[in-house]
N, C-alpha and C positions, 0 to 999 in steps of 0.2 A: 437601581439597576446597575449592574456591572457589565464594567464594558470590556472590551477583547483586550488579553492581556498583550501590555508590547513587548517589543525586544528587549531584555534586560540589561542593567547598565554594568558596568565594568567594576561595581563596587559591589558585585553579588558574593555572597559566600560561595569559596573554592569549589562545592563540588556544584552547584549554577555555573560559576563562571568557567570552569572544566568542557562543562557540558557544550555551553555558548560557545569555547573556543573550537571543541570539536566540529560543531555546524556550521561555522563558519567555513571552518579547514575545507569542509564538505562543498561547500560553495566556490568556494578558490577553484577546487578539483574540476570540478563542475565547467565553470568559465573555461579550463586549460583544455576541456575534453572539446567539447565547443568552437572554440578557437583552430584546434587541431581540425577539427572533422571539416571546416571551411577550407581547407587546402589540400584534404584529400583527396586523389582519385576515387573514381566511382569504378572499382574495379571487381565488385566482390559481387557480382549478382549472380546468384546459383550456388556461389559458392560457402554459404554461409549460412546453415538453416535452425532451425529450432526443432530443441525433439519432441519427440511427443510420446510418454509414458503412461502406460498401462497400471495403473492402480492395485486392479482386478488381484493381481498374485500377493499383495502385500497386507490384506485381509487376511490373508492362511495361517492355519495353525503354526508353519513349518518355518522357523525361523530362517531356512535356507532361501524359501519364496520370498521373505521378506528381505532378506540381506543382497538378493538379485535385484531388485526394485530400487532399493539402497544404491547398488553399486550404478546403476543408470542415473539416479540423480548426482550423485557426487562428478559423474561426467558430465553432466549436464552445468552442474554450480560451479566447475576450475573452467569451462569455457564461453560457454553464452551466456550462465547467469539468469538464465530463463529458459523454460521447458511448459508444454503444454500434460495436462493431465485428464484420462480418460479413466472410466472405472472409477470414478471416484463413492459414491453412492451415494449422491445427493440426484433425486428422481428429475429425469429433462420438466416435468410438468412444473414442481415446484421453482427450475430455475427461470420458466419460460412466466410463470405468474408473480415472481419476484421483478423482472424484467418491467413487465407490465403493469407493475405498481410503482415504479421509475415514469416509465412516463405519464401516469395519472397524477403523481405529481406535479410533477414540469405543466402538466397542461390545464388541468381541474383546479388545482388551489388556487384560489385568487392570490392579487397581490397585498392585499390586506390581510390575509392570513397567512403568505409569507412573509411579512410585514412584522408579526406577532411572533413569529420565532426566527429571526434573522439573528444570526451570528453574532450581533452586536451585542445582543441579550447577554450573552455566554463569557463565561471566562475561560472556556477550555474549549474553543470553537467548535463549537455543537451548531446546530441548526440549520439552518437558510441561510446557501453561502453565494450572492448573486457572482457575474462573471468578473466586477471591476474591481471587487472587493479584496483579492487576492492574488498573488502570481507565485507561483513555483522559484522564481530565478529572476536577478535583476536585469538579467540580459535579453531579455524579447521583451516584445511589445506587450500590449494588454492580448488574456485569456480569452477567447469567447465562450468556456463550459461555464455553469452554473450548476450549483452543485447542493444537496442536502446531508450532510453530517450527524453520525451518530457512533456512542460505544458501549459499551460493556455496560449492563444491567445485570445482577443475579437472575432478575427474572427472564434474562433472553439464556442463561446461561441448563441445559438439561442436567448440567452435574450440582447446580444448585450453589456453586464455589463453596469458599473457605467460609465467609462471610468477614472478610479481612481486607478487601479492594479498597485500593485508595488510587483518584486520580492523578493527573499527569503532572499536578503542584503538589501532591501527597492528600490531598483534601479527602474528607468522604464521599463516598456513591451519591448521598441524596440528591436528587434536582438536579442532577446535571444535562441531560438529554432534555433535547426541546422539541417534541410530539404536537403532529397538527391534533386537534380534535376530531374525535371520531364523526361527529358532525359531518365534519366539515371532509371529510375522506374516509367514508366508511371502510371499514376492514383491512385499513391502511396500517395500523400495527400487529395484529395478527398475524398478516400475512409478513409483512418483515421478519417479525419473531420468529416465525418459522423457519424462514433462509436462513436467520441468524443464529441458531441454534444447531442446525446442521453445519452450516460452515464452519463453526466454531469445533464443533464437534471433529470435523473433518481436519483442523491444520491440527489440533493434537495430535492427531496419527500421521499427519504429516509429518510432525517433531520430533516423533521415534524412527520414523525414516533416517531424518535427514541426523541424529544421534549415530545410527549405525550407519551412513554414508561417512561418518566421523570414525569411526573404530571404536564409538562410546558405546557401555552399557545403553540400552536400547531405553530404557526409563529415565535416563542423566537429565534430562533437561524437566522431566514431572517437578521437580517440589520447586522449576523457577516460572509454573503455570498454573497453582492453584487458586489465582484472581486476577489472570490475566489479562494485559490490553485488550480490547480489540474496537478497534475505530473502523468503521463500516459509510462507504459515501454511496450515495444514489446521483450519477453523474449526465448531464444533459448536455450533446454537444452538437449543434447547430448546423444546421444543412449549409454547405460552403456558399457564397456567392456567387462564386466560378468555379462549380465542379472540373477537376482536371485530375488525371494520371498525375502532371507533372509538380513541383514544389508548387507553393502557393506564396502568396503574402504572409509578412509575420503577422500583421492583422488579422489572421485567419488561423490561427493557434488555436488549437481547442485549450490542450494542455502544454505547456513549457516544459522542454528538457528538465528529468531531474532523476537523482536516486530515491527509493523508498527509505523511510528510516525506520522500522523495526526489525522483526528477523525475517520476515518474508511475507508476500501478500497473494495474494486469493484472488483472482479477476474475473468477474462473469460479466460473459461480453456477449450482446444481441450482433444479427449478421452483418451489420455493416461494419467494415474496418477502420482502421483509423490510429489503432495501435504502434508504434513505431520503435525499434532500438538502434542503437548504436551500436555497433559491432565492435570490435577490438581496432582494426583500422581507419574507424572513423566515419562508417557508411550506415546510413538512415535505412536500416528492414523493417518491410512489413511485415508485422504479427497477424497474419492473416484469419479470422476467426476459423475456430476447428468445432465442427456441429457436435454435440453435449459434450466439448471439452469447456475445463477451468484453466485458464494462464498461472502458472505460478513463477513467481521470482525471486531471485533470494535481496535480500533488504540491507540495510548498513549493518545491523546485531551482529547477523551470520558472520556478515566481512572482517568486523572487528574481531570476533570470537575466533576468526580460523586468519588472521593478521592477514589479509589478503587474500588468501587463497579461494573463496568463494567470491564471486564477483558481483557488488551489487551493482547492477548496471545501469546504464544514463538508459530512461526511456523516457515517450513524448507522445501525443497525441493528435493528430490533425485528419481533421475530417475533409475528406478529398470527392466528399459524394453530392448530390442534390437529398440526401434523406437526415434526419435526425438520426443521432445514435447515442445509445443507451448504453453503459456499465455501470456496476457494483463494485470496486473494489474493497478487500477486506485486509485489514492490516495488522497483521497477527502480532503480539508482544510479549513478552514475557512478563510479569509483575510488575507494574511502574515502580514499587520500592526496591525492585531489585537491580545489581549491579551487574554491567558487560565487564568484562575485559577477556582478554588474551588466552584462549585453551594451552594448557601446558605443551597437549600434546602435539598442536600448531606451530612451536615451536621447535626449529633444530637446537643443535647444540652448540649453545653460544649467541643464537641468534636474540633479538632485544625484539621486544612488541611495537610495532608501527602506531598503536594506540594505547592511551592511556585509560582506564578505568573510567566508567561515565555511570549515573544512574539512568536507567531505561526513559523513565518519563519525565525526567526534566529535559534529555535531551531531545524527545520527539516535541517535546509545549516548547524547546529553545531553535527547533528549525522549523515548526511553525509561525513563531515567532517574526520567522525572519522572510515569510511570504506575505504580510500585511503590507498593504499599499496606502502610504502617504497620503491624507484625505478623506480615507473611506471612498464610498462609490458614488 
């Protein structure tokens, strides 16, 4: 049985230990942002919102409708780094019985057959991922979400891919995804499959957006998504102990400050909130859920890819209610064999890239890496 792979040592080949230093770097930033936000005024309420973008025109034949849509997200990624999306065409039924096979897990599987596919199994943290087993950031306390892990299948995939996907160590497809038994959770992957397939479907065309919010040919980024990432959680985060408006205990974390690390992620969110960013000043927003909207955010890739200028931003999670709350997020990637760096055209003249070249999926398996907890759970 293989067990969850650890943080890599400092004797990795260059483009591992590249990678490793990037996430580190990542972590550093992380801390500084943090540190900062604790001495902040709390001065920004009202004055700092999220947009929220209409989809609906960016289906059209008419290039002009789509470079309008384009041109909203690009305002959206140099400031808040995150924008709500409506019109997207993934049907409210199918996200609402996606939802609802989130919490059929959390509450129907026993724990003997979360037991049978727990994380531990995995070398690419797939599975049943309990709340002590992992943390985002070494700076808060323990998590309270627990969470189910899964990614990229050909068979979740409707384009049928390249047949070329290699995981986030370069390994092959086979076995990687650790599935309850149908048994044991009837219609539990089917119905996944389903969300999983439209969503996936859906950040491609998010891609050629966010291509022309670039001033790129609208197809630039296709031949770096023909067996693309995509790592998909089913997230369960616990009724507070002390509902309140106001902060809570860090005991009482769902999820830990963090940046996303691929190019950008996908969030379906049931109505309780719980979502939170950090604004450019250092002040903790509610991401308030928006009814049949998707949360999208831009991720480390983007940031590297456009040397800062998209912002992949510090967000967090803390359930402030008396109810359970459910997300999905989807973590969109380009080819794990493929390589980030620095768009030409991100660059002025003379300017030097903030980041060095990394490959996609060693550096997502190397800031994984770096959320494993001393012990296990």
């Amino acid at each position: 049985m293989a067990e969850v792979a650890s943080t890599p040592s400092t004797s990795l080949p260059s483009t591992q230990s590249d990678s490793l230093a990037a996430a580190i770097e990542v972590q550093n930033y992380l801390k500084a942002r943090l540190s900062a936000s604790k001495n902040s005024p709390s001065n920004e309420s009202g004055k700092w919102e999220i947009p929220i973008i209409d989809l609906t025109p960016s289906f059209s034949p008419s290039l002009s409708d789509r470079q309008a849509v384009a041109s909203q997200i690009h305002q959206a990624c140099i400031t808040t780094g995150f924008f709500y999306i409506t019109g997207h065409g993934i049907p409210l039924e199918i996200c609402n019985n996606t939802l609802a096979l989130a919490e059929r897990f959390f509450r129907e599987l026993t724990p003997e057959a979360k037991e049978k596919i727990h994380m531990k199994h995995s070398d690419q943290f797939r599975g049943y991922e309990p709340a002590s087993w992992t943390s985002v950031n070494e700076y808060e306390t323990k998590e309270t979400k627990e969470g189910f892990n899964f990614g990229y299948e050909s068979g979740l995939d409707p384009s049928g891919g390249d047949g070329k996907y290699v995981e986030l160590d370069g390994s092959s497809e086979a076995g990687k995804n650790l599935w309850p038994e149908e048994t044991e959770l009837p219609g539990f992957y089917a119905g996944i499959a389903q969300y999983y397939g439209q969503v996936l479907q859906l950040a491609r065309h998010i891609f050629r957006l966010f291509a022309l919010s670039l001033s790129l040919p609208e197809d630039y980024f296709e031949p770096l998504v023909t067996h693309p990432g995509g790592i998909a959680r089913l997230i369960n985060y616990p009724a507070s102990k002390n509902p309140s408006p106001l902060p809570v205990d860090d005991e009482e974390i769902g999820l830990g400050a963090h940046s996303d690390y691929e190019c950008f992620t996908l969030l379906l969110q049931d109505s309780t909130p719980g979502l939170e960013i950090l604004s450019p000043s250092g002040q903790w927003i509610a991401a308030t859920p928006v009814e049949g909207g998707i949360v999208v955010n831009v991720a480390d890739f983007l940031m590297r890819w456009t040397n800062g200028r998209y912002k992949s931003t510090v967000h967090r999670v803390v359930n402030r209610t008396n109810k359970q709350r459910y997300s999905i997020p989807f973590f969109f990637s380009i080819n794990y064999d493929a390589k980030v760096e620095t768009l030409p055209g991100c660059l002025a003249e003379g300017e030097v890239s903030k980041y060095p070249p990394i490959t996609a999926g060693r550096y997502v398996l190397d800031r994984l890496g770096l959320t494993l907890k001393t012990g296990g759970y």
